[in-house]
C-alpha positions as CSV (number, residue, x, y, z in Angstrom):
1,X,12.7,-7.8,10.7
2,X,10.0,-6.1,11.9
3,X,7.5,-7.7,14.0
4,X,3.4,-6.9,14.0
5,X,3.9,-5.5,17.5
6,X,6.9,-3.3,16.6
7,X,3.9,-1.9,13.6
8,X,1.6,-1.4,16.4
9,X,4.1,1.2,17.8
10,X,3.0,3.7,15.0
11,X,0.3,5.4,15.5
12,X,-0.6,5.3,11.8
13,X,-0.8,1.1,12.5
14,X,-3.5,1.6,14.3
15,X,-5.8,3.3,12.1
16,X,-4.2,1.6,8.4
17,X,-5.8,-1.7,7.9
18,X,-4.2,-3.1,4.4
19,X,-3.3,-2.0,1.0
20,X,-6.1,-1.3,-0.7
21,X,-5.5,-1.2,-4.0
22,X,-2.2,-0.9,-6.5
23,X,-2.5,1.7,-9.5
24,X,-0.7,1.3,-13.2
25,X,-1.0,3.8,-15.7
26,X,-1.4,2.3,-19.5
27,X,-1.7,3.7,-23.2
28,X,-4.9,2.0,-23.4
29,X,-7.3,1.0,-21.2
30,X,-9.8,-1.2,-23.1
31,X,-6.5,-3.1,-24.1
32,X,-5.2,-3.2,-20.5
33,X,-8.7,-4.2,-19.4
34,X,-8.7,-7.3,-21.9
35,X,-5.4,-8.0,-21.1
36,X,-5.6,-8.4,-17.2
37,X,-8.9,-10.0,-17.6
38,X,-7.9,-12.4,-20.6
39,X,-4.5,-13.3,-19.2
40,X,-4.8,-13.3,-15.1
41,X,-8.5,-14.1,-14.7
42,X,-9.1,-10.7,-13.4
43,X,-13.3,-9.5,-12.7
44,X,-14.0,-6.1,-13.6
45,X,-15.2,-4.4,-10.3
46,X,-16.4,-1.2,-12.0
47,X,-15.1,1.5,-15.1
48,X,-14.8,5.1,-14.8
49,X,-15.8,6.9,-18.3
50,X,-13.8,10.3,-19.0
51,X,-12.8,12.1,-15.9
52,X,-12.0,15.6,-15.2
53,X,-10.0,15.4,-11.7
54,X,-8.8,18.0,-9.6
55,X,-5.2,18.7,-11.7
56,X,-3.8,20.2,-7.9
57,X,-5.1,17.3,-5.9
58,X,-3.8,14.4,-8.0
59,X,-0.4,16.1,-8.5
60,X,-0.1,17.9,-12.0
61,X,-1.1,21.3,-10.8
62,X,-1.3,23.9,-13.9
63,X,-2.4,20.7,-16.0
64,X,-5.8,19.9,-17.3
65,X,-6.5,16.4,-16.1
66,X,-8.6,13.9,-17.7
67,X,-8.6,10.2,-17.0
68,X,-10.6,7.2,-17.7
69,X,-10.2,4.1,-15.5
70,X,-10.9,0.8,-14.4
71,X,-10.7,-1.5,-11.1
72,X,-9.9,-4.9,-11.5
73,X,-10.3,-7.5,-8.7
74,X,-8.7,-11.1,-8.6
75,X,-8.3,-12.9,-4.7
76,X,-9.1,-9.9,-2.6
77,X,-6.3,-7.9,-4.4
78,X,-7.2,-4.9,-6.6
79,X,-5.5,-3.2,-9.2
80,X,-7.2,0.0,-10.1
81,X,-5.7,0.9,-14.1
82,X,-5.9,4.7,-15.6
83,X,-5.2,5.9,-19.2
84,X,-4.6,9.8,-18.8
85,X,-6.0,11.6,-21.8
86,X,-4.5,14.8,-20.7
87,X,-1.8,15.2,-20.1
88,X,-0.3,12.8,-22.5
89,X,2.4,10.8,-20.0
90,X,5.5,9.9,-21.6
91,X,6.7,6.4,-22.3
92,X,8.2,4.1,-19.8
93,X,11.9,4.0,-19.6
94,X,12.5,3.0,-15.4
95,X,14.5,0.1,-15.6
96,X,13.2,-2.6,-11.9
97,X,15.7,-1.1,-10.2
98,X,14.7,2.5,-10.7
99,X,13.1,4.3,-7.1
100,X,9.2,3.8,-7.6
101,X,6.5,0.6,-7.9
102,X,9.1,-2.0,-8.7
103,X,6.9,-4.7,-10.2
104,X,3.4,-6.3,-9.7
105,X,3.7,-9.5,-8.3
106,X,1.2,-12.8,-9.2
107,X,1.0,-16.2,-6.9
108,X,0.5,-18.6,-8.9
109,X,-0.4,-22.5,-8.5
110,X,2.2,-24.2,-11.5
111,X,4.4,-21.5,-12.5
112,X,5.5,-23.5,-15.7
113,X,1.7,-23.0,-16.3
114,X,1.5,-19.4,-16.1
115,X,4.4,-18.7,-18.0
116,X,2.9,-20.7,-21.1
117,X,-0.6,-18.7,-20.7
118,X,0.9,-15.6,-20.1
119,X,3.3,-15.6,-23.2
120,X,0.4,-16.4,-25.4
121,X,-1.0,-12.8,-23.9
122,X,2.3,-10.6,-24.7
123,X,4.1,-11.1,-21.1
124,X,7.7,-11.7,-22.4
125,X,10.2,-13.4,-19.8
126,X,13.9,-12.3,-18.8
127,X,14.2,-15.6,-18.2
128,X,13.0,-19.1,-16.9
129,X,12.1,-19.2,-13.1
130,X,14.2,-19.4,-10.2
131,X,14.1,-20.7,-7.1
132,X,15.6,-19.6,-3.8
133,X,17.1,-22.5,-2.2
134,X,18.7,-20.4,1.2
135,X,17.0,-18.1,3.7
136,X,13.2,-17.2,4.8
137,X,11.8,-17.4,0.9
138,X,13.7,-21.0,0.5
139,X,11.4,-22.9,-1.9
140,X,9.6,-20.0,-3.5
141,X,9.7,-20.3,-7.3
142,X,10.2,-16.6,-9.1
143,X,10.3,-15.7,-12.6
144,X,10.2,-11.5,-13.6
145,X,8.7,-10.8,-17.1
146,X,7.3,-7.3,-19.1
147,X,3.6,-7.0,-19.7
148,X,2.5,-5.8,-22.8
149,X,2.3,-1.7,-21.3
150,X,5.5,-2.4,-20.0
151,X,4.6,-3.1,-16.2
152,X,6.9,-5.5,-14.1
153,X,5.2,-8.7,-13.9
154,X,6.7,-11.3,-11.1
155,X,4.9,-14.7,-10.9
156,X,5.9,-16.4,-7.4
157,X,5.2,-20.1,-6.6
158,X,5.6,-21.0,-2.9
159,X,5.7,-24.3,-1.1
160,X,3.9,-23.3,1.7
């Protein structure tokens, strides 16, 4: 395990402060909006209309880019959500083992709770929670679901 003071040996640690935000892409942003806000008690922090971005910058060079967006907040966390209107992306097929953003991850205060709320929104369930009963995460309840954009959804209910 790494400690904090092993961090501090990077010089990047000493000039990175947090995450800042985590990005999805969706399909539909008004949808995804409603959806995060509806189902997760996300606030709207601000919306970005129809963007032209710098295609060589953002990673698509040769592309014309053009994006709207949208940064949610909810407990100091924020999730920042982009529809790309050109180019069209193509669908989602990683499986939450595939290299990339694994899943987005929700604490939560009854887990039985959010499960019931978040069904009633579209999130379907692999299954009903778990909980780790060896090691440093003993106690923590877990359950993984699919959102309705197909994003990774882990709801985690811990003890301490």
């Amino acid at each position: 395990m790494i400690t904090r003071e092993d961090a501090n040996d990077s010089a990047a640690a000493t000039v990175i402060e947090r995450i800042d935000h985590v990005g999805i892409v969706v399909d539909d942003l008004g949808t995804a909006v409603a959806f995060y806000t509806k189902a997760f008690g996300m606030q709207v922090v601000s919306r970005e209309s129809d963007t032209t971005v710098d295609s060589e910058a953002i990673g698509l060079p040769g592309h014309r880019v053009v994006l709207r967006g949208a940064i949610l907040t909810l407990g100091g966390t924020q999730l920042e959500i982009h529809e790309y209107l050109y180019p069209e992306g193509a669908p989602l097929t990683r499986r939450v083992c595939d290299r990339g953003i694994g899943h987005l991850a929700f604490k939560v205060t009854d887990i039985d709770s959010a499960i019931g709320a978040l069904s009633a929104h579209g999130v379907q369930f692999n299954a009903a929670p778990r909980l780790i009963s060896v090691g440093d995460l003993s106690g923590q309840t877990w359950v993984y679901g699919i959102d309705p954009f197909g994003i990774v959804i882990e709801l985690c209910q811990h003890p301490w």
